[in-house]
Each structure stands twice: as C-alpha cells, then as structure tokens.
N, C-alpha and C positions, 0 to 999 in steps of 0.2 A: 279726552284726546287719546288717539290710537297713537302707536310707533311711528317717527318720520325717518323714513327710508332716503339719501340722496344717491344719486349717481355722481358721481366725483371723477375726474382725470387727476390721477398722480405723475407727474411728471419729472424727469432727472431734472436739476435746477441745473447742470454742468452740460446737459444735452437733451435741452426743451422737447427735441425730435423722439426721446423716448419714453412711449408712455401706455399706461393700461386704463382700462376702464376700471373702477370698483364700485358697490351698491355698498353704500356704509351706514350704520343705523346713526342718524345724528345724535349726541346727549347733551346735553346743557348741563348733566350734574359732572360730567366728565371731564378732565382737562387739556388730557392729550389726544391726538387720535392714536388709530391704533390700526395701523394695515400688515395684512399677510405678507410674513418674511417674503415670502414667494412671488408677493406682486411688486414689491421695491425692490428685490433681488434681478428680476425682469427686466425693468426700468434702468436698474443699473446704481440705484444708490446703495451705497457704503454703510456703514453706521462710522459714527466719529464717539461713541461711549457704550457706556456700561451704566444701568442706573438700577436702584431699586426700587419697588414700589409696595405699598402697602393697601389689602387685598380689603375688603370690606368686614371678613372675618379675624382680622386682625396680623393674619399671616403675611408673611414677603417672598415679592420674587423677584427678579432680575430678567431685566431685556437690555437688547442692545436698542438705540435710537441713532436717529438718522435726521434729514430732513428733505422734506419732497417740495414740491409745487404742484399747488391743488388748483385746481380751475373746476369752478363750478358754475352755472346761469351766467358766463360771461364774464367772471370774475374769477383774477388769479391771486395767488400769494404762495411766498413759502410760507413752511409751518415746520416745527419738530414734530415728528411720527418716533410711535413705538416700532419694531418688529415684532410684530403679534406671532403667537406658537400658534401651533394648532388648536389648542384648547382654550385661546383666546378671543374673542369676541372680536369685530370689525365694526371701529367707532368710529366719528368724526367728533373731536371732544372741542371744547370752547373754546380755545385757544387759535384753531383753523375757524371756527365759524366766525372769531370776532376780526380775526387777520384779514379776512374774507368779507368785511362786511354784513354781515348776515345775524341775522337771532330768529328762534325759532316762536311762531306765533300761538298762543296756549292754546287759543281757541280753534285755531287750524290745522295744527301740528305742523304746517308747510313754516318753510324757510321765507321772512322778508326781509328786504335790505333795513339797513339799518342806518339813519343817520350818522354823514363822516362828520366829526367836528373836529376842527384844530383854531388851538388857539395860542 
C-alpha cells in the first residue's frame, strides 16, 4: 500500500461560507489531524488551547488547536485540528476519519465509508 493522499474542505464551524481546500496525507496511526496554521488562519478559526504532544523520538512540543469542519466525498463533521508549524507535516489523523465516517482500506489505500452503528 502506497501513501493515501485526500483532498479535504476545512471549514469555519462559526461561518460554514469560509473555507479552503487542503491535500492531507490520511494516517490511521495518527490521532489528530494536523493543518497549516495558515490554512485555519484563512478560514477564520481561532485555536481555544495550548497542548503538548510527544514526538516519536521521545521529545515534546506544543501547538495551539482548534477545531474545523471537514467535508470530505460528501461527508461533514467537526473535528479537533492541530495548528501545524511549518516543519510539520499535513495529516488527517483518526479522529476526523472516524468522525467522518470513513477507514482507510489496506488493500487500496483509498478511503471507504465505514459502517454507522448506534445502539
């Protein structure tokens, strides 16, 4: 399985009308997403914290988060976003995919819905 690449709309949840496009590599091992200060800056979201996170080398750093509305194949949700730095990668982490319905298929790499269940 290659990289799954999506195209994503991030949108203000306070003002649906404002929104950008972004190409975000999907991660299943990931939990938050994670978009350019610059492209939720645009939009118009806020951050409402301060969080730390811990790096795969062991080390910590700190972003601010937020929360967007992601519309993807038809499908919306909010979700918690990071404010990615520059020298942060552009994810869509598990958290937006499952909000969204969505897991990614091993053997495809592509996104498919994923059964809603309530019980």
């Amino acid at each position: 399985m290659g990289l799954t690449y999506i195209n994503v709309t991030i949108a203000n949840p306070v003002n649906p009308k404002r929104v950008k496009r972004k190409k975000l590599l999907a991660d299943s091992g990931a939990l938050y997403s994670i978009v350019p200060k610059e492209v939720l800056r645009a939009v118009g979201i806020k951050p409402y914290g301060t969080e730390t996170f811990t790096l795969a080398d062991g080390s910590t750093i700190e972003r601010k988060v937020g929360t967007a509305f992601l519309h993807i194949n038809g499908r919306k949700a909010p979700s918690p976003v990071i404010f990615g730095e520059k020298e942060d990668g552009a994810l869509l982490g598990i958290i937006a995919l499952e909000s969204l319905g969505f897991t990614i298929d091993p053997r495809t790499g592509k996104l498919k819905p994923t059964p809603l269940f309530l019980m």
